[in-house]
N, C-alpha and C positions, 0 to 999 in steps of 0.2 A: 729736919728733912725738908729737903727743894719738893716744889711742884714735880708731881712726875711727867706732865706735861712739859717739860722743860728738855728731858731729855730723850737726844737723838743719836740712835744706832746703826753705823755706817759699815756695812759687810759686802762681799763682792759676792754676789748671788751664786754664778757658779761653783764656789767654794760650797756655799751652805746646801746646794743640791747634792754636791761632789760627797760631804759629811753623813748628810741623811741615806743616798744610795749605797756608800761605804758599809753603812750603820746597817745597815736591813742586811747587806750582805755578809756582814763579817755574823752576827748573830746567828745566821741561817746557817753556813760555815761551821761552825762551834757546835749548835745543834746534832749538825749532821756526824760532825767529828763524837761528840759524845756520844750518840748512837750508833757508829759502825766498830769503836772499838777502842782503847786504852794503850796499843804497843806505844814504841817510842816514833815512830813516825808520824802518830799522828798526834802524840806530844808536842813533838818540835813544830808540826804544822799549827798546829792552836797556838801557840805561842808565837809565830811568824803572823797570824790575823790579828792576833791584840798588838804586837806589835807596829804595825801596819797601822791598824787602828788609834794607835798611839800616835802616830807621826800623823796621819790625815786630821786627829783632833788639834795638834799642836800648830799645825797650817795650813788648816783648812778655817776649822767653826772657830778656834781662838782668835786669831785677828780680829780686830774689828775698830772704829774710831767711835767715842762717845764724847759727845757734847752737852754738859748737863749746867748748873748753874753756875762749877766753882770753874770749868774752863772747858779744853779738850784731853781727853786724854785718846794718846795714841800707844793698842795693844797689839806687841810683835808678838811672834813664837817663843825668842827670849828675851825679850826685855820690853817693859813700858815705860811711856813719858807721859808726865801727868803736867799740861800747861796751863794755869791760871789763867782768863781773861786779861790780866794787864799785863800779861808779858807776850800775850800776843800780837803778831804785827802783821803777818798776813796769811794766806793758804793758797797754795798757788801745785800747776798738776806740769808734773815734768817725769815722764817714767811713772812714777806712781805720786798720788797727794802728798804734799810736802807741808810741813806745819812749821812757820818760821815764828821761830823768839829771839824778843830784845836780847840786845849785848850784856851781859854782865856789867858790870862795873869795870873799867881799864881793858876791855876787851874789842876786838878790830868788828868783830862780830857778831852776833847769835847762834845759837844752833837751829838745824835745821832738821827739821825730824822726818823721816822716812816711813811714809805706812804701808806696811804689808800687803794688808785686806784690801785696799783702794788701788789697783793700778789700773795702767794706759798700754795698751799691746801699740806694737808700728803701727799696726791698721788702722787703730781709730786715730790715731795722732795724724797720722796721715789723711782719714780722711776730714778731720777738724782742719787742718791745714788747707784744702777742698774746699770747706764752705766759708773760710775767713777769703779766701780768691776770689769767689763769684761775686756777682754782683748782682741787685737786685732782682734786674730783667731775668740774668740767669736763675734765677731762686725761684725765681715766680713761676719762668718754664718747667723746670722741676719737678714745681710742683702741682704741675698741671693736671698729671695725672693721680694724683692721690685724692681720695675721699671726699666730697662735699665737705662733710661735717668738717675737715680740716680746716676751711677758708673760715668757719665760723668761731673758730675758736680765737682768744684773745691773741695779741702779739706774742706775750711772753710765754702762752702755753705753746705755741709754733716753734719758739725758737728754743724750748725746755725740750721739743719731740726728737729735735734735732741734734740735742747734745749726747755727745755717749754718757754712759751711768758715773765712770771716774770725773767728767766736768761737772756734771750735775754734783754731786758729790764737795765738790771742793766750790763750787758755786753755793752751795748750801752752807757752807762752813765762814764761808768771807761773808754773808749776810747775818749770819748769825754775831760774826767778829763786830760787824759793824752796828748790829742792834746792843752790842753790850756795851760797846766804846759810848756809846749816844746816852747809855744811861749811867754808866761812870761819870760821863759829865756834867751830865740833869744832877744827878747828888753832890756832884764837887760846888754846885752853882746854890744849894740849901743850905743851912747853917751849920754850922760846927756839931750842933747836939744831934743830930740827929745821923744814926750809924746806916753804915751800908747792911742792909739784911740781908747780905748775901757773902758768901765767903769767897777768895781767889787772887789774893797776894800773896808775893814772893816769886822767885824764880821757878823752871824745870826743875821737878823729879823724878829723879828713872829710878824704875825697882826691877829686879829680874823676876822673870813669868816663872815662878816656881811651878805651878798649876801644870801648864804644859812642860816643862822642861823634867818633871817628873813622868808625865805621858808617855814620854818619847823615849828615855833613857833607861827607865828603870823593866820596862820590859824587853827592851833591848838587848840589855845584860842577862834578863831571865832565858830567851831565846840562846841568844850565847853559850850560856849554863845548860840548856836543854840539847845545843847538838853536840859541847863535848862531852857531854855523861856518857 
């Protein structure tokens, strides 16, 4: 087992608000269903809130990107990619965070992984597009009117305040890329005997998200079953 300090879990907040407000309401829901009464109406309704419930867990709380010792691994609703540090090459936000791996062997390209949890709405892309325009003077007017305490704070926490959570996000992932690369090559640069203690060769592996894809499906069908009885 790695440091658990090592790893980092990248969720899109209003998802995780959207899960827990879901959660308290579908429970309440169910409750209230269980004590007004057992007909089939309100069968089929209880079984339309787990259902429901099933899809908001499946993408909503499941997504998520984890970055631990052996690489990144990126969680969809159905399917995961589990990338090694060395087959990493960069992290870069178009739409949503993108997780790019080396080419295969005899291949034109890598794959490009697409994360759920992490995306970029037009608005904030547009308004990053905004403060890549401006120029100093203009930045500074800006931010003329914000807080004292802001002019105090270092360069890099200014320009962290400024980024939306999807750049933050993928800025944190390419630091991370580049702290592992630095140490790949501090042990390629040691002797032969002595092993990398840390695991994360070989290429991409995607598994399907049983977990949610179960969530989602199987009370689906029970719903189904419950308004043709």
């Amino acid at each position: 087992m790695g440091d658990v300090s090592d790893r980092q879990v990248f969720r899109s907040a209003g998802a995780v608000v959207l899960w827990w407000a879901w959660l308290v309401f579908a429970v309440a829901s169910l409750v209230a269903l269980a004590a007004s009464g057992r007909g089939h109406s309100s069968v089929v309704t209880a079984f339309l809130v787990v259902a429901v419930t099933g899809v908001v867990y499946g993408c909503a709380w499941w997504p998520r990107i984890v970055a631990d010792e052996s690489g990144i691994c990126v969680l969809n609703p159905l399917r995961g990619h589990a990338v090694p540090w060395p087959a990493v090459t960069n992290v870069d936000l178009v739409n949503a965070v993108r997780v790019h791996a080396a080419a295969a062997p005899g291949a034109a390209r890598g794959p490009v992984i697409h994360s759920w949890a992490v995306q970029s709405s037009a608005r904030a892309r547009l308004k990053s597009e905004a403060r890549a325009r401006h120029s100093p003077r203009a930045r500074a007017v800006r931010q003329a009117g914000w807080p004292a305490a802001y002019a105090k704070l270092p360069p890099q926490a200014q320009e962290a305040m400024e980024r939306s959570a999807a750049e933050f996000v993928a800025q944190q992932l390419n630091e991370r890329v580049a702290r592992e690369r630095d140490r790949r090559e501090r042990i390629a640069s040691v002797p032969a005997s002595v092993p990398d203690p840390r695991p994360g060769t070989g290429g991409v592996q995607m598994s399907w998200a049983w977990a949610p894809i179960g969530a989602m499906v199987l009370p689906m069908l029970a719903l189904i079953i419950a308004v043709l009885a």
